[in-house]
Each structure stands twice: as structure tokens, then as C-alpha cells.
N, C-alpha and C positions, 0 to 999 in steps of 0.2 A: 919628528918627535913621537907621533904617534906612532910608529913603528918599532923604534926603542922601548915604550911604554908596552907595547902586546908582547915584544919578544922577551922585555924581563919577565910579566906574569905568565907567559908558559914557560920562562924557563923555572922560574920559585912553585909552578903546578905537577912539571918533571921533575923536580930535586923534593916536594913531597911525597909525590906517587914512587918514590924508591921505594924499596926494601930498607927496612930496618934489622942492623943486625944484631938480633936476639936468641939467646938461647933455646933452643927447643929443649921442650920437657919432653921424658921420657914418657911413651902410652901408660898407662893404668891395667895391668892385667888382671884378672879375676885368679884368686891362686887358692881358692875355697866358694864352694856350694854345694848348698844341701837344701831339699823342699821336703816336704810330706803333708800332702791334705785328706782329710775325710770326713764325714758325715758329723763327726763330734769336736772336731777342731784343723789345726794346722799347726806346722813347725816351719824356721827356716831363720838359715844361716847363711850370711858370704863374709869375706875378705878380701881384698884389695891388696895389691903390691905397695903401696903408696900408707898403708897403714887402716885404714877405714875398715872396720868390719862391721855387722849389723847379726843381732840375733834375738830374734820373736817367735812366742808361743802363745797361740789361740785357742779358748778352749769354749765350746758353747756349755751355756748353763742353764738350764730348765729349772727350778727350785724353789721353795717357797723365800730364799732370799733373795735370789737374784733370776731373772730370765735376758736369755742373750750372752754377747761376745766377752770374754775377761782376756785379757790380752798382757801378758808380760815381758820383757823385753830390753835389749841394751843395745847403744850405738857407740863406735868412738870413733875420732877422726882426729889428725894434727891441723891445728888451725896453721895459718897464715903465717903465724908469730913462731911456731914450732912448737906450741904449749899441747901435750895431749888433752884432748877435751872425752870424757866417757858419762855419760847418760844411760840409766837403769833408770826405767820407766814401769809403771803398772798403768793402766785402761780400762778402767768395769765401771761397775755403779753407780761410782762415786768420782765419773770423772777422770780425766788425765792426769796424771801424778808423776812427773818427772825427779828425780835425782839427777843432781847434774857433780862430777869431781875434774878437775884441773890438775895434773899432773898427782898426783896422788894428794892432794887436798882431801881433807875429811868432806864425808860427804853437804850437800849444801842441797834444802830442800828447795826447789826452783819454784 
């Protein structure tokens, strides 16, 4: 009996440790990039095959209003569900300031 009992749990241990057969996603290729930094700020952009792109502008501010980094910028990606999701953002002074749109939803302040 105890014989029968080991050989079923390795055989239910081999028939887990298979391979499931799942589709493989294709890689993600980079099919856009751009940088540029210097002493007064930075820029930079990419894209994605898969939809995702990313673009931010930094710029240093010395000034009786504001001293330090202001930062503007946008991201999009397709979520999960297929909905495009796009975020325009601003970053200075006053804090992180997201805009967030859903497939072309008016914008909605996050």
C-alpha cells in the first residue's frame, strides 16, 4: 500500500512539473528613443512595440518663484483589459499633478 501511495504522489508531482501549454508573448522591442541632458535640464522619449510610450521634460529653475527641478511629461500604456490608459503629468512646486484619460475620456484630474 505504501508503495502505491508514493508512486501516485510522484506521479501527481510529474504530471505538475509538466509544461503548460501557453502561448508565448511576443518580446517588447524599443522602436523609439531619444535622451538629451545638460546643465539646465533634460529631455527624453521612448516607445515600445506593444504600445507604451513615455515622454519627460526637465528643466532646473533658480528664481524668485520657484528653485529646483519642474518636470513635465506624459505616459501611455494598454492596460490588461485593452483600454488605452494616457497620463500628462506636471512635478514642481506644487507637487505631483497627474491627468489621467481612458481611451479618449475627457481628461480627469487624478
Amino acid at each position: 500500500m505504501m508503495k502505491i501511495t508514493i508512486f501516485a504522489v510522484a506521479a501527481l508531482a510529474l504530471a505538475c512539473a509538466l509544461p503548460q501549454d501557453q502561448p508565448q508573448a511576443q518580446p517588447v522591442q524599443i522602436v523609439k528613443q531619444d535622451s538629451e541632458v545638460s546643465e539646465n535640464g533634460y529631455n527624453f522619449e521612448y516607445e515600445t512595440s506593444d504600445g507604451t510610450s513615455r515622454q519627460e521634460q526637465g528643466d532646473y529653475k533658480n528664481d524668485t518663484e520657484q528653485q529646483g527641478l519642474s518636470v513635465k511629461g506624459s505616459y501611455k500604456y494598454v492596460a490588461p483589459d485593452g483600454q488605452i490608459i494616457s497620463v500628462t503629468f506636471v512635478a514642481d512646486k506644487n507637487g505631483y499633478q497627474p491627468t489621467e484619460i481612458k481611451d479618449g475620456d475627457k481628461p480627469a484630474q487624478s
